[in-house]
C-alpha positions as CSV (number, residue, x, y, z in Angstrom):
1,X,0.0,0.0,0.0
2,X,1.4,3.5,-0.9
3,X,0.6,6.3,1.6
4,X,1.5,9.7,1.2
5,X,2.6,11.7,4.3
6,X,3.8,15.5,5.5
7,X,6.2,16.0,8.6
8,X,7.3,19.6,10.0
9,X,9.7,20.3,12.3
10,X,11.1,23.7,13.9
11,X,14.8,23.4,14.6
12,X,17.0,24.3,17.5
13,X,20.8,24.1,18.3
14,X,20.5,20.2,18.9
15,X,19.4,17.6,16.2
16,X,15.8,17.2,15.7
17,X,14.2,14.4,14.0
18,X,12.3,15.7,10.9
19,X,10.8,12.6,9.6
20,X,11.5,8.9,10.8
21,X,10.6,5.7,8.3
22,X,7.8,3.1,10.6
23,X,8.7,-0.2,10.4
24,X,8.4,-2.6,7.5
25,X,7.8,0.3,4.9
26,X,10.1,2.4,2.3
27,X,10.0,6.1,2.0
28,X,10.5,8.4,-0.6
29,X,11.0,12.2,0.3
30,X,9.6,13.9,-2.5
31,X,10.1,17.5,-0.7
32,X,12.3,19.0,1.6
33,X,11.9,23.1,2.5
34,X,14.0,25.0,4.7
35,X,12.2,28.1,5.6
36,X,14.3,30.9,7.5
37,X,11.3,33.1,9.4
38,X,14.3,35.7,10.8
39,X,15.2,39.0,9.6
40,X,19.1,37.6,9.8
41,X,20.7,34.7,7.9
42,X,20.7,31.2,10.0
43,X,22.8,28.2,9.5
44,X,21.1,24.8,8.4
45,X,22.4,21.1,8.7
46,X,20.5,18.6,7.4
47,X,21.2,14.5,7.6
48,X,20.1,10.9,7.7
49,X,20.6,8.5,9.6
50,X,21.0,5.1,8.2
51,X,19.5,2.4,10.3
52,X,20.9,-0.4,8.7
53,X,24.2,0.6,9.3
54,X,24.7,1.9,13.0
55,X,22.9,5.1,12.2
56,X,25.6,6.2,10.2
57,X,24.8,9.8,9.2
58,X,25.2,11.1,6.2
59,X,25.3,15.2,5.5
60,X,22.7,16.4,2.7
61,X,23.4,20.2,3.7
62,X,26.0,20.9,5.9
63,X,26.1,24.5,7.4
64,X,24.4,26.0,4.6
65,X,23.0,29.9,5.1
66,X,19.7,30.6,4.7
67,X,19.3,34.0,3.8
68,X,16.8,36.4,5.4
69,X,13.2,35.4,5.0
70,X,13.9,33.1,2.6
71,X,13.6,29.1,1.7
72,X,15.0,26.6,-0.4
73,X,14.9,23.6,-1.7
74,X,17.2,21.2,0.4
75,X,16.9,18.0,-1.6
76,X,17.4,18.1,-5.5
77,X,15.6,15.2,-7.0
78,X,14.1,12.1,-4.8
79,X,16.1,10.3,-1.6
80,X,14.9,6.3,-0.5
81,X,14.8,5.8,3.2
82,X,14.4,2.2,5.1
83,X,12.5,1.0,8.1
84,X,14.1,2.5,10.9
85,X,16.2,5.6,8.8
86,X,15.9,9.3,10.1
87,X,15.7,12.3,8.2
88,X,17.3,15.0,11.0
89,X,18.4,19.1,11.0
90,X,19.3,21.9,13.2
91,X,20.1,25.3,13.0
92,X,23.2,27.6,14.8
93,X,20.4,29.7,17.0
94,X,18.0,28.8,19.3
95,X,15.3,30.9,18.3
96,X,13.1,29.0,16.2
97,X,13.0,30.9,13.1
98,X,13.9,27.9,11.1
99,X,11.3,25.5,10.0
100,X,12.1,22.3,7.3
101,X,8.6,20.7,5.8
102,X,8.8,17.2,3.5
103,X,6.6,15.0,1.8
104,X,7.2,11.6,1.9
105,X,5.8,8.5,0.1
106,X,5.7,5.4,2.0
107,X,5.4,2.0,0.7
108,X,5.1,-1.0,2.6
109,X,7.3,-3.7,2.0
């Protein structure tokens, strides 16, 4: 069965799980926004962690400015997670200005 599902999350200084993969199903993120609310540039990280393998993370943006009142796009294109993987961010305030929306696709395998 295919399900399509939203997740939301406003970032701190500390990792925050974004999106997480339920058990015996595939995901594909179809979306990923940053959104910066602040009148001043913040600092994204975004990541996965790979259940499989020890939750090995994996950088998709890696300190990446987010100018003023402004989005973008943080994942060009499609990204497969498993059962178990994490799709995680934070910012280099704690002020949450920063939000990051996806759209995911899960399948059940």
């Amino acid at each position: 069965m295919a399900l399509f599902r939203n997740a939301r999350a406003v970032l701190g200084e500390t990792p925050d799980t974004v999106y997480e993969t339920p058990p015996d199903t595939t995901a594909i993120v179809l979306h990923c926004q940053v959104s910066n609310r602040d009148e001043a540039p913040r600092a994204v990280s975004l990541f996965w962690t790979d259940a499989s393998d020890g939750d090995a993370e994996t950088y998709l943006l890696d300190t990446v400015t987010v100018p003023d009142d402004a989005s973008l796009e943080a994942i060009v294109g499609k990204l497969v997670l498993e059962a178990g993987d994490r799709l995680r961010a934070q910012q280099d305030e704690n002020d949450d200005e920063i939000e990051v929306s996806v759209s995911v696709l899960e399948l059940d395998v």
